[in-house]
DODREN-840509 format. One line per 2 residues: their letters; for each residue x, y, z of N, C-alpha, C, O. Coordinates in pm, whole numbers, padded with zeros to 5 digits. Each point is the difference from the previous one (the first is absolute). Layout:
# DODREN-840509
A) X/Y/Z/X/Y/Z/X/Y/Z/X/Y/Z ~ ... $
***
This chain:
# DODREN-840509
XX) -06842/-00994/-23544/-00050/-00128/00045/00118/-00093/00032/00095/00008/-00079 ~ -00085/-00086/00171/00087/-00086/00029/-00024/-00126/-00001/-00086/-00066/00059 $
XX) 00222/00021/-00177/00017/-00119/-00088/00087/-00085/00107/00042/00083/00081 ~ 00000/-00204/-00046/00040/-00108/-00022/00068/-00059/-00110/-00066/-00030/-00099 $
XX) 00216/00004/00102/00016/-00083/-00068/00150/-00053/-00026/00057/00052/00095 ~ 00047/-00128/-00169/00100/-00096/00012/00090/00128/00030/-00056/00099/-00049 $
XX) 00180/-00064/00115/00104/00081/-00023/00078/-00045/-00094/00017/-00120/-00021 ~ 00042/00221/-00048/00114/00033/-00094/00076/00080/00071/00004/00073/00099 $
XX) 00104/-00149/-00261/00136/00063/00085/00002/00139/00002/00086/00037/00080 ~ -00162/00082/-00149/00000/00131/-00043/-00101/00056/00147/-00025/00119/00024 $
XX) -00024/-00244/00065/-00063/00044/00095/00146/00046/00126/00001/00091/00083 ~ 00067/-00155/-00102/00146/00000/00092/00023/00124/00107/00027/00007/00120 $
XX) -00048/00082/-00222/00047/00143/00039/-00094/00048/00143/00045/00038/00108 ~ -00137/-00048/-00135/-00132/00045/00091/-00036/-00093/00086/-00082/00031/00086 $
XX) 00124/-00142/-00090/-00018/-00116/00119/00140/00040/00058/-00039/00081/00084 ~ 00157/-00084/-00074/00109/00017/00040/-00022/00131/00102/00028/-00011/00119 $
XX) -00083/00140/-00178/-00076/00141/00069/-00084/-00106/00121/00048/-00014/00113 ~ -00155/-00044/-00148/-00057/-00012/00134/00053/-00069/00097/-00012/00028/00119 $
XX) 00099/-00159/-00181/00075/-00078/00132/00124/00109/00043/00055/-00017/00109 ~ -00020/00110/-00183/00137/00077/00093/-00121/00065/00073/00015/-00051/00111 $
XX) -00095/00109/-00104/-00064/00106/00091/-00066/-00080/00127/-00045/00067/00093 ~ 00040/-00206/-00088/-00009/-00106/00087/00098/-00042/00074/-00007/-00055/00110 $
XX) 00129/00091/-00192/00108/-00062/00076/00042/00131/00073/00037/-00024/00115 ~ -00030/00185/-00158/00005/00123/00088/-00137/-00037/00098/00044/-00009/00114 $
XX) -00116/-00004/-00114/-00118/00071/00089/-00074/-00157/00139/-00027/-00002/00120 ~ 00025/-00113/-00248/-00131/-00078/00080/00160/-00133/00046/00116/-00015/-00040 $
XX) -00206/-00053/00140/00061/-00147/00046/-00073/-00106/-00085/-00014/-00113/00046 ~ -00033/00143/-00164/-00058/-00094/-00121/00095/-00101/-00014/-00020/-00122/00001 $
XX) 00150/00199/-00017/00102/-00077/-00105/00133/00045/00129/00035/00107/00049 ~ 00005/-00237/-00034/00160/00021/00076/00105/00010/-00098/00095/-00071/00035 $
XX) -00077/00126/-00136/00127/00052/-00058/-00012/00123/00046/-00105/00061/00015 ~ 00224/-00020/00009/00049/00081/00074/00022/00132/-00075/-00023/00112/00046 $
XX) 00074/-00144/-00177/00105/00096/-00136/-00111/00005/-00089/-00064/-00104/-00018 ~ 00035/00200/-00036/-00039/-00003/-00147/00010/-00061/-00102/00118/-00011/-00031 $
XX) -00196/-00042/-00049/00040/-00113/-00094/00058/00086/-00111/-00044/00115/00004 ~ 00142/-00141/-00115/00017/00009/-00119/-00108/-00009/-00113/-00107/-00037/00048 $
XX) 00101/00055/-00161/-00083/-00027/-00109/00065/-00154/-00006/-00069/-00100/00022 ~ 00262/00094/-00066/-00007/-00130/-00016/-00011/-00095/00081/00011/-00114/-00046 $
XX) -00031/00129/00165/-00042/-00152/00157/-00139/00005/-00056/-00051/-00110/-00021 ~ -00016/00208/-00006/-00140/-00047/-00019/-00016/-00041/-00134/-00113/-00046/00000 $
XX) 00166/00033/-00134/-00008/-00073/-00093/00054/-00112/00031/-00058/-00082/-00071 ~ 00148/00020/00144/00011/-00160/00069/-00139/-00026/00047/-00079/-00068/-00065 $
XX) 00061/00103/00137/-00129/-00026/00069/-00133/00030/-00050/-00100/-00026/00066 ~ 00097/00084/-00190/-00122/-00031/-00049/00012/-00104/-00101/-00101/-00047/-00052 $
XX) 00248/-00004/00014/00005/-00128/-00073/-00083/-00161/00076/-00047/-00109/-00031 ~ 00068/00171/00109/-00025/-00157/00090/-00152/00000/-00037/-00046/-00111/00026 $
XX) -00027/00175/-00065/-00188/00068/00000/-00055/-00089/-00135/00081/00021/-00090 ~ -00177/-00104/00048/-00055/-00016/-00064/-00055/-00116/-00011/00067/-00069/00077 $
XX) -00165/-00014/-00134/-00063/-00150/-00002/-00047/-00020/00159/-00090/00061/00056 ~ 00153/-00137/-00016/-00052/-00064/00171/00029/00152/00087/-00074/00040/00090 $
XX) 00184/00023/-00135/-00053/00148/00070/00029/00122/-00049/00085/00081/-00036 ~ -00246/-00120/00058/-00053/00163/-00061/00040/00125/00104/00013/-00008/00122 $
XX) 00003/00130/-00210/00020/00139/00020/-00063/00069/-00052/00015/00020/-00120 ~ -00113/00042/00193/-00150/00101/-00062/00047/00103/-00023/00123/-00008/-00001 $
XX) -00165/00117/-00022/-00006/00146/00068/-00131/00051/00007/-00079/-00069/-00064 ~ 00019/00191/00136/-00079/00036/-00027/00006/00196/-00086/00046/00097/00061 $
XX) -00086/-00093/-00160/-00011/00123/-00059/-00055/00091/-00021/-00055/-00006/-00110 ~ 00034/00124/00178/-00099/00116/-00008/00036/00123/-00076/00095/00070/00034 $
XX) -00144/-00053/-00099/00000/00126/-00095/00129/-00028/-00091/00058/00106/-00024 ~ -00010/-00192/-00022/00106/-00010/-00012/00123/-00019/00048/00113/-00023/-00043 $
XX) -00178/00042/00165/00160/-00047/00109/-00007/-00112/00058/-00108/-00058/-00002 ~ 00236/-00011/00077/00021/-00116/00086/-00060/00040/00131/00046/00104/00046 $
XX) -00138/-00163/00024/-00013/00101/00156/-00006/-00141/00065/-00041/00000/00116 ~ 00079/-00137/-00178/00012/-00105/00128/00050/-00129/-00109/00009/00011/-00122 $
XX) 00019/-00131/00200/00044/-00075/-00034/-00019/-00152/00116/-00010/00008/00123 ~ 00008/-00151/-00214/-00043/-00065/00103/00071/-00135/-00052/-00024/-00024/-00118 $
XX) 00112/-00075/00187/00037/-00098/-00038/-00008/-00159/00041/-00023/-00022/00119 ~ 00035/-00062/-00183/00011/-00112/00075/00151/-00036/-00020/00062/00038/-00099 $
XX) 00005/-00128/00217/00143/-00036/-00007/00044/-00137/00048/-00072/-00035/00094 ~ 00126/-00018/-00112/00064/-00139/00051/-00008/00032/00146/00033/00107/00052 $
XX) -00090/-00231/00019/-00012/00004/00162/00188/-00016/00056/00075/00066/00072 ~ -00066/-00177/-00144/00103/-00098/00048/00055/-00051/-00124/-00071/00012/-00100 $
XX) 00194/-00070/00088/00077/-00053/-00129/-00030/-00132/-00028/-00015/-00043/-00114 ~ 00006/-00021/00215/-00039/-00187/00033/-00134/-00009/-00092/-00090/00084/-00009 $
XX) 00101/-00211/-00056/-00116/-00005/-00087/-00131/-00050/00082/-00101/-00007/-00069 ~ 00090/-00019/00171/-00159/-00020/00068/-00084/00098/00065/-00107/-00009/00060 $
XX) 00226/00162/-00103/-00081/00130/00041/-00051/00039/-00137/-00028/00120/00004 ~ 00002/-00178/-00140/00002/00043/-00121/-00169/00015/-00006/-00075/-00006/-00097 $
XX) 00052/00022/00203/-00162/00022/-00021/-00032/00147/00059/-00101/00068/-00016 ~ 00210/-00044/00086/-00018/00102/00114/00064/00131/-00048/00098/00004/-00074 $
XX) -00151/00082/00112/00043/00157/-00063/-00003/00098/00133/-00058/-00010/00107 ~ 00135/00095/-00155/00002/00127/00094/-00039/00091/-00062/00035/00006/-00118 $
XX) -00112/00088/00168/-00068/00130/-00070/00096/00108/00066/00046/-00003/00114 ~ -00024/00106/-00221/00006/00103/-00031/-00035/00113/-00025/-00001/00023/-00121 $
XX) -00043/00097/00215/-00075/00078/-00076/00033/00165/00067/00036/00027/00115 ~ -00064/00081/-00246/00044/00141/00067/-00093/00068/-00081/-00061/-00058/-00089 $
XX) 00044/00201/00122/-00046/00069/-00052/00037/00161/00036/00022/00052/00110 ~ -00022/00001/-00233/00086/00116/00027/-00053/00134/00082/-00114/00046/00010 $
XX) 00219/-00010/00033/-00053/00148/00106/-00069/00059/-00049/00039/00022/-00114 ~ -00205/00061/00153/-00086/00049/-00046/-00071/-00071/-00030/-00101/00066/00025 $
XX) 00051/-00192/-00077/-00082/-00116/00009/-00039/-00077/00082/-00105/-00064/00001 ~ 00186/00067/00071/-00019/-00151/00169/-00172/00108/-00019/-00026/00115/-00036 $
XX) -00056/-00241/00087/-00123/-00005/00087/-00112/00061/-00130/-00084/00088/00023 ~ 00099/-00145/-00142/-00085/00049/-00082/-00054/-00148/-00072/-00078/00018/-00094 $
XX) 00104/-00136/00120/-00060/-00092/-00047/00065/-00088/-00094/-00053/-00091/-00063 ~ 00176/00128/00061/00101/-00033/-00100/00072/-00124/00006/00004/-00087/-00087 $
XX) 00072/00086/00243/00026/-00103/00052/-00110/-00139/-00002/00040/-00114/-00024 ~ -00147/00138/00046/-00068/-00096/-00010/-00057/-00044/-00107/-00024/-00120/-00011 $
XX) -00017/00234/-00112/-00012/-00066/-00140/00153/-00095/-00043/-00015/-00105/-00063 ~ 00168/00158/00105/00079/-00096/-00030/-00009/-00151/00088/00056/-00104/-00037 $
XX) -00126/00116/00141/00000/-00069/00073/-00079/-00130/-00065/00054/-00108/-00023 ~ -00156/00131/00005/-00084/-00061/-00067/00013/-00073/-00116/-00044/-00114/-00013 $
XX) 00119/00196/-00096/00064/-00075/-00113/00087/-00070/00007/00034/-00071/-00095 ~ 00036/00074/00228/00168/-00104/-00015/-00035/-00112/00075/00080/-00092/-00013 $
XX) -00220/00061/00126/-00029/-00097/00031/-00084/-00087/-00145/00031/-00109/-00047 ~ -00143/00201/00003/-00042/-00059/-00134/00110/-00094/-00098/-00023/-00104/-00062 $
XX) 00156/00187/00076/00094/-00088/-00093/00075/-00124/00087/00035/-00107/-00051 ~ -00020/00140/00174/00027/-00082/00085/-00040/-00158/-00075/00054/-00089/-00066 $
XX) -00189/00125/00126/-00094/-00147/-00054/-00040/00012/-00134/-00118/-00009/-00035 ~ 00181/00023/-00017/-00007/-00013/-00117/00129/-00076/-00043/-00015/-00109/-00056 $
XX) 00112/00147/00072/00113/-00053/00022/00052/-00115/00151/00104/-00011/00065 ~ -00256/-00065/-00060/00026/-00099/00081/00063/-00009/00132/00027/-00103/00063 $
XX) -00005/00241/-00025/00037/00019/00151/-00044/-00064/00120/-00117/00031/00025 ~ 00149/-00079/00027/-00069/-00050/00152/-00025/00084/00086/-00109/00003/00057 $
XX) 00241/00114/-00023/00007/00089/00109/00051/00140/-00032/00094/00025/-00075 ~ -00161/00057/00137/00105/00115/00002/00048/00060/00089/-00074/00067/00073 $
XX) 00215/-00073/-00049/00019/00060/00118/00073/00231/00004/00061/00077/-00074 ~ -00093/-00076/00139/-00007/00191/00050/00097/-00008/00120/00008/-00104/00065 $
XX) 00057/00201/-00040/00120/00044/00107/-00056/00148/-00021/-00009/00055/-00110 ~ -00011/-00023/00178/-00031/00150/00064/00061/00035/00133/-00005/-00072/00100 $
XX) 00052/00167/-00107/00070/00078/00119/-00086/00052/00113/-00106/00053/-00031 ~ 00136/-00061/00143/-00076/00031/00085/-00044/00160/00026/00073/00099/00000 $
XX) -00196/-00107/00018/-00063/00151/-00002/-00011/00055/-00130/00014/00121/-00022 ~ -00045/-00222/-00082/-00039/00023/-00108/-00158/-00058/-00005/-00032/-00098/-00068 $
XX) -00053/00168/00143/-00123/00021/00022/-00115/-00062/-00140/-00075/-00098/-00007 ~ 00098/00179/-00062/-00066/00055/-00126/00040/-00131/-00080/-00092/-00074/-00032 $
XX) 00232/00037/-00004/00001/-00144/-00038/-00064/-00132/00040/-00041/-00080/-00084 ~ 00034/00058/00227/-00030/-00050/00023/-00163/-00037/-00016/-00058/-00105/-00026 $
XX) 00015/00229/00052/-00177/00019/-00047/-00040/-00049/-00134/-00113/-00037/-00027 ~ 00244/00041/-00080/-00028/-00023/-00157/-00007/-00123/00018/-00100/-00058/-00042 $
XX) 00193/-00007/00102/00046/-00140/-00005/-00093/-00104/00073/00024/-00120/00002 ~ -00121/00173/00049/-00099/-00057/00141/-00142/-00028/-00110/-00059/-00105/-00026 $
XX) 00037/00249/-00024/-00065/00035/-00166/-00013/-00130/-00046/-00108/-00059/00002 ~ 00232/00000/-00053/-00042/-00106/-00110/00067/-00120/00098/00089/-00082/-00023 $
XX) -00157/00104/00125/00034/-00188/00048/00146/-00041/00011/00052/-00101/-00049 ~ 00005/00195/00120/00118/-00050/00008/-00041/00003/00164/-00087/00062/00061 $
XX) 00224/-00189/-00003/-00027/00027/00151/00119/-00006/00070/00100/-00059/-00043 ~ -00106/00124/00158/00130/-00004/00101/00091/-00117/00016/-00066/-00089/00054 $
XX) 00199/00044/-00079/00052/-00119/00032/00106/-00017/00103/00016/-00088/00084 ~ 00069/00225/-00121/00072/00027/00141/00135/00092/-00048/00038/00025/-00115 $
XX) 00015/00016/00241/00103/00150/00016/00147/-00042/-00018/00044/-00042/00108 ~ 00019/00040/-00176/00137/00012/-00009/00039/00150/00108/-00008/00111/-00052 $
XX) 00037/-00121/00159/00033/00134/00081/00142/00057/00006/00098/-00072/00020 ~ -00092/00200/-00040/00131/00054/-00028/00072/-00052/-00080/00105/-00040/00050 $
XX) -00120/00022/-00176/00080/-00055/-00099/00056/00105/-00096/00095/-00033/-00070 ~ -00135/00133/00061/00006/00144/-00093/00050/00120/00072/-00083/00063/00066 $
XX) 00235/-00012/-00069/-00012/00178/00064/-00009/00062/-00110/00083/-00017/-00089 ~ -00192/00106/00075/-00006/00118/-00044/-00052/00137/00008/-00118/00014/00033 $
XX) 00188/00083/-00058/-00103/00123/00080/00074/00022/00166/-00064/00060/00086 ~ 00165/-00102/-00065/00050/-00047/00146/-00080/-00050/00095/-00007/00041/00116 $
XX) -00078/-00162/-00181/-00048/-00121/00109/00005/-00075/-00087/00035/00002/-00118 ~ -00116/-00149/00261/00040/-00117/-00093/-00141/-00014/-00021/-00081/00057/00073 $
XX) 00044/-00134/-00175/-00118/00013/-00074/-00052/-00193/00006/00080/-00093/-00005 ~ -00264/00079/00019/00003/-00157/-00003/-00029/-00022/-00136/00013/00087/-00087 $
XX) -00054/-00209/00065/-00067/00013/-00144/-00070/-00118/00036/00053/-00101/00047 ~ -00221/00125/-00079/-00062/-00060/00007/-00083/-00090/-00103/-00068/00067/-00078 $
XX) 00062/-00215/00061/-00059/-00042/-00100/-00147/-00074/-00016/-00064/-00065/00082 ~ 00039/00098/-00210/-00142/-00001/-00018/00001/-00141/-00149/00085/-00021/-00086 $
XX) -00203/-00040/00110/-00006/-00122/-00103/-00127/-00001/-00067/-00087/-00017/00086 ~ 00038/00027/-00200/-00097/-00054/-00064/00012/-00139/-00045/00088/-00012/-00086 $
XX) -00147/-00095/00116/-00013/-00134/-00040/-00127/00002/-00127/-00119/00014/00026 ~ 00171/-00031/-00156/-00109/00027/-00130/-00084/-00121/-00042/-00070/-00005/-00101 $
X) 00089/-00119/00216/-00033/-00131/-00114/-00125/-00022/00146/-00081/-00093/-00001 $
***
C-alpha cells in the first residue's frame, strides 16, 4: 500500500537513486553530473517547516518524492513556492505522482501559500497533464534556456493560485 509521508534523512539514499536516474535519462532536472550523497544532504537540509519534503513509499521502498521550495529570496515572494516533484523509474504513470501531488498542495495551504509555481520542460507531456489535474494553469515559456541531451530545451511554467 502506498504511504505518504515527511522525508528523513535515512530516506537520502533512495531519493538521491531516483534524481541521478533523472539526471542520466529525463530533461526533469538540468544538472548535468550526478549528485553525491553529500550535495544531497546540503540540500535536504534546506527541507522542513514552510518546506516540506514528502516521499511517497511502497512496499517499503522510496518510488517518489515531492517538494515545496523558496520561489525567490526577497521577502514579498514568502508566500510563493516552487514545486518539486519525481518519481522513480518503473513507477511514472501509476498514480503516484499525483497522490504526491495532492498532498504538497494540501500542505501548501496549509502552510498559508498563495501560489505555486511548476517549471516543466518542454515535451514533458504527462507532467503537464498532472499539473492541469489540480488546477494549475499555463503562464508562459522561458525558450531555450536548458542544453541537454544535445538540444536546447524550453521550460515551461505552470501556477496554481490557492487563495
Amino acid at each position: 500500500m502506498l504511504s505518504i509521508r515527511e522525508a528523513q534523512l535515512n530516506d537520502l539514499p533512495e531519493m538521491l537513486d531516483i534524481y541521478n536516474e533523472a539526471i542520466r535519462n529525463l530533461v526533469s532536472t538540468f544538472d548535468l553530473e550526478e549528485q553525491t550523497l553529500e550535495q544531497r544532504t546540503v540540500w535536504f537540509q534546506k527541507y522542513g517547516g514552510k518546506y516540506p519534503l514528502i516521499v511517497a513509499e511502497l512496499d517499503s521502498q522510496i518510488v517518489g518524492y515531492c517538494c515545496l521550495s523558496s520561489f525567490r529570496e526577497k521577502p514579498a515572494y514568502s508566500r510563493t513556492a516552487e514545486l518539486s516533484l519525481y518519481i522513480a523509474d518503473g513507477y511514472r504513470g501509476q498514480g503516484i505522482g499525483s497522490t504526491l501531488l495532492k498532498e504538497i498542495i494540501d500542505r501548501a495551504k496549509q502552510l498559508s501559500y498563495h501560489t505555486i509555481i511548476a517549471g516543466i520542460t518542454g515535451g514533458n507531456e504527462e507532467s503537464v497533464k498532472l499539473h492541469l489535474k489540480y488546477g494549475f494553469e499555463f503562464i508562459g515559456t522561458f525558450r531555450e534556456v536548458g542544453y541537454k541531451f544535445g538540444a536546447w530545451r524550453d521550460v515551461m511554467f505552470y501556477q496554481l493560485l490557492l487563495e
